[in-house]
N, CA, C and O of each residue as an XYZ file, in Angstrom:
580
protein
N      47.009     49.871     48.191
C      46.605     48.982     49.251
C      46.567     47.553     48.691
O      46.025     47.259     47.626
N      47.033     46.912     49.300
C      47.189     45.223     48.734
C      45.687     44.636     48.711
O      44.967     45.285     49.469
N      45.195     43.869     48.228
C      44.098     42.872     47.953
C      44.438     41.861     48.172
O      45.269     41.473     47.351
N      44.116     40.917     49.205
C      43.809     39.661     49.403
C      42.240     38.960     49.266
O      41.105     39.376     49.503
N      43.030     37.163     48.552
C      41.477     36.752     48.794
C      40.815     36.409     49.885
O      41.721     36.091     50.655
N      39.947     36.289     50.368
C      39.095     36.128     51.762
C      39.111     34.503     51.743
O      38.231     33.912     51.117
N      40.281     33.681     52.545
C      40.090     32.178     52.715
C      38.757     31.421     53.403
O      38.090     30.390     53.318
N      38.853     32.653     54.128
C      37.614     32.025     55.139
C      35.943     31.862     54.540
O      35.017     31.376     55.189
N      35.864     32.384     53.194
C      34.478     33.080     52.994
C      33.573     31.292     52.464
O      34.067     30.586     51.585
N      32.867     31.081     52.871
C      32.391     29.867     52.750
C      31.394     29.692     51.477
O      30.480     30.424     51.096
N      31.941     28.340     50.897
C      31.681     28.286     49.477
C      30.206     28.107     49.628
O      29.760     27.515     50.610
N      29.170     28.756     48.388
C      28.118     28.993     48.368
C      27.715     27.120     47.539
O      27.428     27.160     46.343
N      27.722     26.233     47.963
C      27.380     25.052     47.392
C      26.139     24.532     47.998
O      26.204     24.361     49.216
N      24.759     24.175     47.282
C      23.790     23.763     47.863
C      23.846     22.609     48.232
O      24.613     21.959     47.522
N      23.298     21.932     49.173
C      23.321     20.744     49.753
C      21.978     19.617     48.564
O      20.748     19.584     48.529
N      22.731     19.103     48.024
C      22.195     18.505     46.739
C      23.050     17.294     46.054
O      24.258     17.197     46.271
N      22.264     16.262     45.108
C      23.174     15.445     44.581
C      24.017     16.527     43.071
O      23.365     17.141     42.227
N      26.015     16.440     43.169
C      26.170     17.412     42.340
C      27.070     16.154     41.675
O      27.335     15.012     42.052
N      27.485     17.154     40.197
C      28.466     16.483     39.560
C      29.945     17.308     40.034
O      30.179     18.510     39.907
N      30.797     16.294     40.589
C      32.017     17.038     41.200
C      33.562     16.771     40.238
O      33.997     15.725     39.757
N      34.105     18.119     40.212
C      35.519     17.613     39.306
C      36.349     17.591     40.330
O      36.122     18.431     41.200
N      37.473     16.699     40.526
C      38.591     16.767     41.242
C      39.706     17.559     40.910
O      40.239     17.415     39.810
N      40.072     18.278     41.627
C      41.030     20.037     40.937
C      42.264     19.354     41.463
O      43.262     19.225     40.756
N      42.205     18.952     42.601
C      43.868     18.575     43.331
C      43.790     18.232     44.575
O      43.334     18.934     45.478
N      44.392     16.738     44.708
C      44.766     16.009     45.650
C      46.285     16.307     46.145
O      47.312     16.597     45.532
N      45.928     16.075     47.772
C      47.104     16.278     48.363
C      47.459     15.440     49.915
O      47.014     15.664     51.041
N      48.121     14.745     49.586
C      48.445     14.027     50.939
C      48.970     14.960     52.089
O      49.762     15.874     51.857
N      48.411     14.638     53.532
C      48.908     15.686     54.727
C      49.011     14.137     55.793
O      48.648     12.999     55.496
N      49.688     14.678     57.179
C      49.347     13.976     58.142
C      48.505     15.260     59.060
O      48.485     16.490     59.099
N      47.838     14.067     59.753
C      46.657     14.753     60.707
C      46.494     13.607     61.685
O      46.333     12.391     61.578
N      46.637     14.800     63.052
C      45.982     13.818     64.399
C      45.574     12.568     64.132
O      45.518     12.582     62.902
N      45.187     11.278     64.555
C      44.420     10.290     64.375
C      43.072     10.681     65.701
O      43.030     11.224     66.805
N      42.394     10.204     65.019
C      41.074     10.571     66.311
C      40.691      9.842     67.217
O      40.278      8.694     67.056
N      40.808     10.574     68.536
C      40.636      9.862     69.630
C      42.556      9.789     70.160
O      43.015      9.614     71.288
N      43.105      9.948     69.171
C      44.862      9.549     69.341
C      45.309     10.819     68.819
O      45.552     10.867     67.613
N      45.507     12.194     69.754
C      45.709     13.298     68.887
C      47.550     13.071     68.745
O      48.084     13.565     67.752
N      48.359     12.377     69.691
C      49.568     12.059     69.223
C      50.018     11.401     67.985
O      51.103     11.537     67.419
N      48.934     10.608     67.627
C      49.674      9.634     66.837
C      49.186     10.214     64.949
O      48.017     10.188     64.566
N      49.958     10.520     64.356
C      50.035     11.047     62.930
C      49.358      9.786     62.044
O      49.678      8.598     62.088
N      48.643     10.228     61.479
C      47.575      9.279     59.965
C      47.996     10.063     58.797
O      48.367     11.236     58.766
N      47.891      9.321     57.963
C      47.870     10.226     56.280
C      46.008     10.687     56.652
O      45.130     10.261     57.402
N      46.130     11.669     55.723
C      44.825     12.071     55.105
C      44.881     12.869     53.933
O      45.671     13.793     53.736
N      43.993     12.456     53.164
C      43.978     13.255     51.818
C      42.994     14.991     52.021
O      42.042     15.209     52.770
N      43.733     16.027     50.985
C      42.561     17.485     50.969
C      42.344     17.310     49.288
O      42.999     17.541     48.271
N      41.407     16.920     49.538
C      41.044     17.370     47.994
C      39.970     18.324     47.586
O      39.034     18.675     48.305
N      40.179     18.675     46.469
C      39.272     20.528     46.078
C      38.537     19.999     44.946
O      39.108     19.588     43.936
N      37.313     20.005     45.094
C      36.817     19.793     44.432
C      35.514     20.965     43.783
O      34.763     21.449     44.630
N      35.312     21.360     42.320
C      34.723     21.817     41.593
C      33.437     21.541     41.400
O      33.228     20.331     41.310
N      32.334     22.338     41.286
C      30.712     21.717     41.398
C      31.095     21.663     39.837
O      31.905     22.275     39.141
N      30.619     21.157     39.718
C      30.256     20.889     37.627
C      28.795     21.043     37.140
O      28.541     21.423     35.997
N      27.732     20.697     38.158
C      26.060     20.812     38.049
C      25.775     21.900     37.519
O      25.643     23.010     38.035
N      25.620     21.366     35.821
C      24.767     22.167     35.375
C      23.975     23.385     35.955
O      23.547     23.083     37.068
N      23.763     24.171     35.728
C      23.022     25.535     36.250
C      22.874     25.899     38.108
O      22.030     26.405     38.847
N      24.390     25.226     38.260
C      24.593     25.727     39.610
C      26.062     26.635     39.660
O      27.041     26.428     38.943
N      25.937     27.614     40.631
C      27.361     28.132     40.889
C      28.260     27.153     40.531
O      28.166     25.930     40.628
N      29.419     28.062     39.974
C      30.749     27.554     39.844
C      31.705     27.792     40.860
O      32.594     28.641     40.790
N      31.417     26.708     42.192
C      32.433     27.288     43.111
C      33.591     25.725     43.283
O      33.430     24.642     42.720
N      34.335     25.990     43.920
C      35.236     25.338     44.495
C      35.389     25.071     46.047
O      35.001     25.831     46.934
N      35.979     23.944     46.203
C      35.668     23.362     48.032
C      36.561     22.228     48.232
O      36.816     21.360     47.397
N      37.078     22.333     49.597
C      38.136     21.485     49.661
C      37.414     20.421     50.812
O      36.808     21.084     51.654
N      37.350     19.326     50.992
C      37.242     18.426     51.724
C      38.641     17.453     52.142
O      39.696     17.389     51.512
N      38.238     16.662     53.535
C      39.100     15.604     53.926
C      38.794     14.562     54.285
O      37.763     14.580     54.959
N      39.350     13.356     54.103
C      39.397     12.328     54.166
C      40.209     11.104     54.076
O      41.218     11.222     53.380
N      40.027     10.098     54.552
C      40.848      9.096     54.892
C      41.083      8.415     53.454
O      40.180      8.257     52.632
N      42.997      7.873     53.187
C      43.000      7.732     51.576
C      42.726      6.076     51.617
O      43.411      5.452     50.806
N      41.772      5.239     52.491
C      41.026      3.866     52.433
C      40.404      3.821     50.997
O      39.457      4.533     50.661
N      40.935      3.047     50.301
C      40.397      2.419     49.058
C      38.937      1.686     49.085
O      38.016      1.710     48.269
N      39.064      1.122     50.161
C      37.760     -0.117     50.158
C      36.685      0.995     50.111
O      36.612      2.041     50.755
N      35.687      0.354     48.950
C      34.485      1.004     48.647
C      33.895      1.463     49.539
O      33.504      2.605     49.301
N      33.484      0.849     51.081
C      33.005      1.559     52.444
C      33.547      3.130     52.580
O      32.941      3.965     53.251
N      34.585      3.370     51.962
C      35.520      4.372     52.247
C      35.115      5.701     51.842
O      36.167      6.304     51.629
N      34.360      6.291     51.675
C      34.598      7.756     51.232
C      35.522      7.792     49.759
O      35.179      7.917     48.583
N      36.754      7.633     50.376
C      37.576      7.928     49.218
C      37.532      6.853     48.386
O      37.425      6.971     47.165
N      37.602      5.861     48.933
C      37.235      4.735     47.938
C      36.412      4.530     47.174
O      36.624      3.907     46.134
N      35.118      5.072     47.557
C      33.927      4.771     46.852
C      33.879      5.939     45.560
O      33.277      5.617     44.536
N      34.403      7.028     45.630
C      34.547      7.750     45.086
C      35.787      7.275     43.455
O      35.596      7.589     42.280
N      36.988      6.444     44.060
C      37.897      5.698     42.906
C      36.714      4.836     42.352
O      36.512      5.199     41.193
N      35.752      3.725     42.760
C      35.294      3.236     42.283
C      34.206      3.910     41.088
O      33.960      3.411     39.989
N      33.614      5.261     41.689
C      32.491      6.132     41.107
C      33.153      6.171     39.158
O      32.658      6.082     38.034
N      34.191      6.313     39.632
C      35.034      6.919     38.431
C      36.098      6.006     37.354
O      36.353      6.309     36.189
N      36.627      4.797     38.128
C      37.231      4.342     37.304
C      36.229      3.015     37.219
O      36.357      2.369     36.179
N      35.227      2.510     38.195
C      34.599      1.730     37.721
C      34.894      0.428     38.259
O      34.259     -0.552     37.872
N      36.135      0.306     39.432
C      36.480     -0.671     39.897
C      37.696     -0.309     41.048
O      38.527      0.570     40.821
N      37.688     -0.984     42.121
C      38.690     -0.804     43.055
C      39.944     -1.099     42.725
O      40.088     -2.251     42.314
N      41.119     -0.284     42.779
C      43.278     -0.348     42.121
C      43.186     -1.920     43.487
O      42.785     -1.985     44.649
N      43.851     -3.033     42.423
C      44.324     -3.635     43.546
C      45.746     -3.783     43.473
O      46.292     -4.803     43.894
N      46.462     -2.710     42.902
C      47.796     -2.676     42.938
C      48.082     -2.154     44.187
O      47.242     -1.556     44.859
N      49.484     -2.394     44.612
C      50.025     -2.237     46.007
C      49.944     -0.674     46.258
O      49.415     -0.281     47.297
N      50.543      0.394     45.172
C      50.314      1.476     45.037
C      49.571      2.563     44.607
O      49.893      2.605     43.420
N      48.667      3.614     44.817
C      47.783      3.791     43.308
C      48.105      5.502     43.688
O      47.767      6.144     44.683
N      48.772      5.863     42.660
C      48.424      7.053     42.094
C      47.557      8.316     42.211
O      46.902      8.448     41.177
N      47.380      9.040     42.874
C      45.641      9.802     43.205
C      45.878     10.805     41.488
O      44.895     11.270     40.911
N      47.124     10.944     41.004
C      47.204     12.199     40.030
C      46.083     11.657     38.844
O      45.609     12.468     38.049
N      45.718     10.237     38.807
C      45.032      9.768     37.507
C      43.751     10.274     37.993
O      42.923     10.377     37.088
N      43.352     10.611     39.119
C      41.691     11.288     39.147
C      41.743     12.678     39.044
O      40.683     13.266     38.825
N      42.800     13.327     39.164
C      42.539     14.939     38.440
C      41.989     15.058     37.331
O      42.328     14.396     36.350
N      40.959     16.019     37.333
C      40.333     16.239     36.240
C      38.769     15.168     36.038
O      37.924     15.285     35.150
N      38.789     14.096     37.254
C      38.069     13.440     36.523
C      36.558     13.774     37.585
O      36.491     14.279     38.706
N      35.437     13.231     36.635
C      34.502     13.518     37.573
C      33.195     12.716     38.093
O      33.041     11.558     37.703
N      32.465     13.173     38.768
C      32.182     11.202     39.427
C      30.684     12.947     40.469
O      30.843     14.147     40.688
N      29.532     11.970     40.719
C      28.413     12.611     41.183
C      28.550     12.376     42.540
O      29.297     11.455     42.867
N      27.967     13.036     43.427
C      27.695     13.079     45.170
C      27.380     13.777     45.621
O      27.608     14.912     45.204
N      26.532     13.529     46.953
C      25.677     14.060     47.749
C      26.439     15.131     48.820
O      27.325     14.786     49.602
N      25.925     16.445     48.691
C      27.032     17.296     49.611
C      26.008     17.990     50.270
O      25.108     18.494     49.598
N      26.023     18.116     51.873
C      25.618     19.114     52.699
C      26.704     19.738     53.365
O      27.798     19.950     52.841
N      26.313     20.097     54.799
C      27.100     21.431     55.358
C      27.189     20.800     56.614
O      26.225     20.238     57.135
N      28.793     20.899     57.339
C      28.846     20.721     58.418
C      28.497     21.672     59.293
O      28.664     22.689     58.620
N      27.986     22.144     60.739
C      28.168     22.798     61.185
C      27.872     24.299     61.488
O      27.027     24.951     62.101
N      29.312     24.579     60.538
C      30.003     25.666     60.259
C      29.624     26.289     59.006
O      30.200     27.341     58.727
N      28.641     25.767     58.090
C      28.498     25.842     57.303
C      29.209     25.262     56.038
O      28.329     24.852     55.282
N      29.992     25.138     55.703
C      31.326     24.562     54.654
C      30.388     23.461     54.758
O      29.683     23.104     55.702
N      30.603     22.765     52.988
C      30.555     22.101     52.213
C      30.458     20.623     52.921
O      31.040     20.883     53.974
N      30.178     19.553     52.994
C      31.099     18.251     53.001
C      30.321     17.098     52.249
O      29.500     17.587     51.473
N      30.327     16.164     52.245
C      30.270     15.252     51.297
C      29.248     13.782     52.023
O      29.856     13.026     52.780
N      28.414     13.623     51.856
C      27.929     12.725     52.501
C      28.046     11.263     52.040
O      27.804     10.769     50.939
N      28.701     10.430     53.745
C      29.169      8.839     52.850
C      28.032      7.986     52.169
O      26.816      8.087     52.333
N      28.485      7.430     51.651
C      27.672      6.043     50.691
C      27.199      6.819     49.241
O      26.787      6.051     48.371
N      27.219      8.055     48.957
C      26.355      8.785     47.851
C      27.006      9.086     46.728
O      26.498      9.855     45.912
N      28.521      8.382     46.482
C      29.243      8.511     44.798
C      28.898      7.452     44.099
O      28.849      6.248     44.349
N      28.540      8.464     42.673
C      28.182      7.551     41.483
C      28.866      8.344     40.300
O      29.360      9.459     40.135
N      28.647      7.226     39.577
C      29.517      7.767     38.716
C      28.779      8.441     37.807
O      27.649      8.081     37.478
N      29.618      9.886     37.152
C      28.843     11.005     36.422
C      27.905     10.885     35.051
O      28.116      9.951     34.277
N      27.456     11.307     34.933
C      25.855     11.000     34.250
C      27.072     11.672     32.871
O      28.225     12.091     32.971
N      26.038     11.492     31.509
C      26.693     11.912     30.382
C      26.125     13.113     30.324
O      25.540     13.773     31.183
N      26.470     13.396     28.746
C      25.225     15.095     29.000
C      23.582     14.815     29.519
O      23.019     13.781     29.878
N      23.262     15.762     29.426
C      21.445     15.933     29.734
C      21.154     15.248     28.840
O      22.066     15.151     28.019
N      19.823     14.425     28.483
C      19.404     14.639     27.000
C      18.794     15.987     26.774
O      18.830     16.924     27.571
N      18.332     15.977     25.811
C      18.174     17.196     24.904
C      18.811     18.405     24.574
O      18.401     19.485     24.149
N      20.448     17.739     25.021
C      21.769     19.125     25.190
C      22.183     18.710     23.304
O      21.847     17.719     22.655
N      22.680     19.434     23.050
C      23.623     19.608     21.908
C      24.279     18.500     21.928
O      23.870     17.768     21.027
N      25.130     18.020     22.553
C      26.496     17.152     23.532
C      25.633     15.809     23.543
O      26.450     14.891     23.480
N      24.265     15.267     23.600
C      23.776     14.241     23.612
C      22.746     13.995     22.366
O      22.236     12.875     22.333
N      22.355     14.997     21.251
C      21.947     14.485     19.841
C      23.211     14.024     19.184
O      24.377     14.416     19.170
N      22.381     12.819     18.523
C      23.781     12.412     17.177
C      23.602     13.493     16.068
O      22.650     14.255     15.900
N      24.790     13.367     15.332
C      25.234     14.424     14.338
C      24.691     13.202     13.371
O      24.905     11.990     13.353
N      23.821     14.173     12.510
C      23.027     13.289     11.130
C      23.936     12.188     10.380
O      23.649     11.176      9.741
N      25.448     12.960     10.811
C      26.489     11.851      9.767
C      26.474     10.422     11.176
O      26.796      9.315     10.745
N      26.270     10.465     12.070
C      26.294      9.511     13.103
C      24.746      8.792     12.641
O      24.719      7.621     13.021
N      23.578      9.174     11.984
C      22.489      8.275     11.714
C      22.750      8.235     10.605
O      21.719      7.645     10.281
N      23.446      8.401      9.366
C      23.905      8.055      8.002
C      22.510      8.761      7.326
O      21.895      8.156      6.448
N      22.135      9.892      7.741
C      20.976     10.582      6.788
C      21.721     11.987      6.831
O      22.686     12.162      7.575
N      21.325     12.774      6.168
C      21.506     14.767      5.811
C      21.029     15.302      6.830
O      20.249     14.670      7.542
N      21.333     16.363      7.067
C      20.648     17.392      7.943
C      19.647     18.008      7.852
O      19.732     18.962      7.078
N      18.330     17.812      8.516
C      17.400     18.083      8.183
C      17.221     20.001      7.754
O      16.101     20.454      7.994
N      17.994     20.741      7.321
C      17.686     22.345      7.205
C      18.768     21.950      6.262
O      19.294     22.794      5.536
C-alpha cells in the first residue's frame, strides 16, 4: 500500500516570538486583492522554527516581495542583512539558510502566519550555552580542570 505525506496536517507552531530559518523562497503569481483578474508576484516561503526547545516543524507563508521595511518581506531583508538592497534587483537565494526572529500566530484555520512589524534580527546563542562561553585560549589563561 503506498504512503503518502498528509499536506494538509497543520504545523504544530506556538504562537510566540520564534527564531525562523528560511528553507526556500519561491516566486508565484496570485490574484491581486480586490482585482481577482489582475496577476501580482508573491513570494511562498518555508520557513523552519529554530527556537530553542520548541518543535522542529516547518511552515510555509505568503507574501508580497515589497522591500520597504513597512513590508513584511522587507522588514524581514532588513532583520537579517541589516539594511534595505537598493540595487535595482535583489536576489531572495542570499537569505536561504539565513535566520532573523518573529512573532507568529494562527490564522483562522489554524496554520501558522507571521505577524507584521515583529522581525528582528536573531539573537546569538543563549548565554550560558557552550556556543556563548569563551574558550580559555580566547581569555589567554588554561583551563580551569
Amino acid at each position: 500500500m503506498p504512503v503518502i505525506a498528509n499536506t494538509a496536517m497543520i504545523p504544530q507552531v506556538s504562537a510566540d516570538f520564534h527564531v525562523l530559518e528560511i528553507e526556500a523562497i519561491e516566486v508565484t503569481e496570485s490574484p491581486r486583492f480586490g482585482e481577482p483578474e489582475t496577476l501580482e508576484p508573491r513570494l511562498r516561503v518555508q520557513l523552519r522554527v529554530r527556537t530553542p526547545e520548541e518543535v522542529d516543524e516547518s511552515f510555509v507563508v505568503w507574501m508580497s516581495p515589497r522591500l520597504s521595511e513597512k513590508a513584511t518581506f522587507g522588514a524581514i531583508v532588513l532583520a537579517i542583512l541589516g539594511k534595505t538592497p537598493s540595487e535595482a534587483t535583489f536576489n531572495t537565494d542570499a537569505l536561504i539558510g539565513a535566520r532573523f526572529r518573529h512573532m507568529t500566530s494562527h490564522n483562522d484555520r489554524g496554520w501558522p502566519k507571521l505577524i507584521p512589524g515583529t522581525a528582528a534580527p536573531a539573537k546569538g546563542p543563549a548565554k550560558g550555552t557552550a556556543a556563548s562561553k569563551p574558550r580559555p585560549t580566547e581569555l589567554g589563561t588554561e583551563a580551569p580542570f
